[in-house]
LUMTI-260660 format. One record per residue (C-alpha): residue in one letter; y, x negated, z negated. Coordinates in steps of 0.5 Angstrom, whole numbers, padded with zeros to 4 digits, always signed. Each point is the difference from the previous one (the first is absolute). Last residue first. Layout:
<banus>
aYXZ;...
</banus>
This chain:
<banus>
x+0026-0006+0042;x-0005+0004+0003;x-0006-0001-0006;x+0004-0002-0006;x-0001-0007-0002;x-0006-0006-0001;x-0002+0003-0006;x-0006-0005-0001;x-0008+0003-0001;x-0005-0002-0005;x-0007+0004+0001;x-0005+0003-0003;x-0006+0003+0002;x-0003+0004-0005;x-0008+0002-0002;x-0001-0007-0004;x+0007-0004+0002;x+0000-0003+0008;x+0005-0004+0001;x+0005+0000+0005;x+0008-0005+0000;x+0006-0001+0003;x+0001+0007+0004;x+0007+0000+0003;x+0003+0007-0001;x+0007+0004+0004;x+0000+0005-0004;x+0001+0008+0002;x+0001+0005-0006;x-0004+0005-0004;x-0005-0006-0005;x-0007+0001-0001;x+0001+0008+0001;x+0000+0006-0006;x-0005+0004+0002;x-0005+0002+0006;x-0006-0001+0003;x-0003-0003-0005;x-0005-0006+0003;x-0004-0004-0004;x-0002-0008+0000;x+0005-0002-0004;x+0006-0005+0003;x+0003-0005-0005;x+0007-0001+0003;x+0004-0006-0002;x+0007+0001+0003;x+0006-0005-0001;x+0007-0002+0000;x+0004+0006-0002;x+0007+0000-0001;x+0003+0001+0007;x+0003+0007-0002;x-0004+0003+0004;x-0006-0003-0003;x+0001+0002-0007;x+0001+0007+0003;x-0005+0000+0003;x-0005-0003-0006;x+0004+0006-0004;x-0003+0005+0005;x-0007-0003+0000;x-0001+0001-0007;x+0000-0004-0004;x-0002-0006-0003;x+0007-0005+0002;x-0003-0006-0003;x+0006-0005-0002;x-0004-0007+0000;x+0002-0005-0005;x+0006-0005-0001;x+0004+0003-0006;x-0003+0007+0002;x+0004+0003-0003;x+0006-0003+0005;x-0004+0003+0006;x+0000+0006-0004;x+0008+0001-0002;x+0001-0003+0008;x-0005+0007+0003;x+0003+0004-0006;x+0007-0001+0004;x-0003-0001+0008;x-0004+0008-0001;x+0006+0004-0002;x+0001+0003-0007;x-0005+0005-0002;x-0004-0004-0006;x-0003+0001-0006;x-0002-0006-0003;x-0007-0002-0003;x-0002-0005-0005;x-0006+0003-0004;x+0000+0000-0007;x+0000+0008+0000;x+0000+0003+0007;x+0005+0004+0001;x-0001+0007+0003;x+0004+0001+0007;x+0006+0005+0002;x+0001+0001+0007;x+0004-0005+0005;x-0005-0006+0001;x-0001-0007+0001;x-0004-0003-0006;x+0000-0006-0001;x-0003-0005-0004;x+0001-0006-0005;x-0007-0003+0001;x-0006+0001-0006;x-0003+0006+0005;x-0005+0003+0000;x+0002+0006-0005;x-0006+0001-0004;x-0008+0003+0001;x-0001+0007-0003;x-0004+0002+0006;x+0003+0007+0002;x+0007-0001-0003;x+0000-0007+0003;x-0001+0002+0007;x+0006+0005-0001;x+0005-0004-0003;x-0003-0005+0006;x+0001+0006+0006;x+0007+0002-0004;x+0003-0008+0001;x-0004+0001+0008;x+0004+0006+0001;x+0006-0002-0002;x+0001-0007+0004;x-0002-0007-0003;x+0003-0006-0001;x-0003-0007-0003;x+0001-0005-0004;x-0002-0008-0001;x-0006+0000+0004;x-0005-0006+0002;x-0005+0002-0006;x+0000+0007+0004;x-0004-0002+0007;x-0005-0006-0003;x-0002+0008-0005;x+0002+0004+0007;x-0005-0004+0004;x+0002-0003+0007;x-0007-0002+0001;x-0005+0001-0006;x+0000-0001-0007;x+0001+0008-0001;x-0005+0001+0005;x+0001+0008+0003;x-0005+0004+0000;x+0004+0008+0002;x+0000+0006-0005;x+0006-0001-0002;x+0004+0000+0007;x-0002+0007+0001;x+0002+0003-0006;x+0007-0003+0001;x+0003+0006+0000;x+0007+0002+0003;x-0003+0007+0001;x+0002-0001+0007;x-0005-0005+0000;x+0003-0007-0002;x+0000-0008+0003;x-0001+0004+0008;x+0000-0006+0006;x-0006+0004+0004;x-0005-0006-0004;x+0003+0002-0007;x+0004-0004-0003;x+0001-0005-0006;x+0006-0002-0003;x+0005-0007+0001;x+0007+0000+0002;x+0003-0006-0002;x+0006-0002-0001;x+0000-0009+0000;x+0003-0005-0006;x+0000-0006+0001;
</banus>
């Protein structure tokens, strides 16, 4: 069955970028790519993936100063309302329409898969507003910034399924129980 999962990294004050949307921070932390809750095991069990415009523009900026190439086989959406540069060979749509249409278009991608809701925290709200998100996994680094773009802006109900230590990180799994208040 396929499940909408938020999962990123966050910063122990619950930040996922500094007011530059830089992951500098992030980069520079020992992480254990077979350990718990990895990306590698993470990303085999994904069919499609949704992204804001600022994480779309951070990954083509990313990719400019490494040389590395799109991430992504996934068909992939883009939520944005700017003009945006194609990537060539890569499957991604660009899209403004409403969280619940491209929400079915992914699921139904996915063919049975996860759909993963990348960022940013904003876009995991709105998913979770509109009832369609069903997981956090949150690998929480051990640094503080202070300020930035937050975790996720909206007031969840979460009930903690799983911990794990992964090299510097704390991850854990969380189940979107509801909004908090309703």
């Amino acid at each position: 069955m396929t499940s909408t999962i938020y999962y990123v990294a966050s910063t122990l004050d619950g930040f996922i970028a500094d007011q530059h949307h830089s992951l500098d921070w992030l980069l520079k932390q020992d992480i254990d790519q077979q350990g718990p809750m990895n990306y590698t095991d993470f990303i085999g069990e994904v069919g499609a993936v949704l992204m804001g415009a600022s994480t779309y523009e951070w990954l083509l900026r990313h990719q400019t100063e490494t040389g590395e190439s799109w991430p992504y086989t996934q068909p992939s959406w883009v939520f944005t309302h700017r003009d945006q540069p194609a990537q060539p060979g890569a499957d991604i749509r660009f899209t403004s329409a409403p969280v619940p249409e491209v929400h079915a278009e992914a699921v139904k991608a996915a063919n049975g898969k996860d759909v993963w809701v990348v960022g940013g925290g904003d876009l995991a709200g709105q998913f979770a507003d509109a009832g369609l998100l069903d997981e956090l996994v949150v690998s929480y680094a051990p640094v503080t910034l202070g300020a930035g773009a937050p975790l996720l802006p909206r007031r969840l109900d979460l009930r903690l399924r799983e911990t794990a230590r992964n090299a510097a990180f704390i991850a854990a799994r969380y189940d979107v129980v509801g909004i908090a208040g309703r």
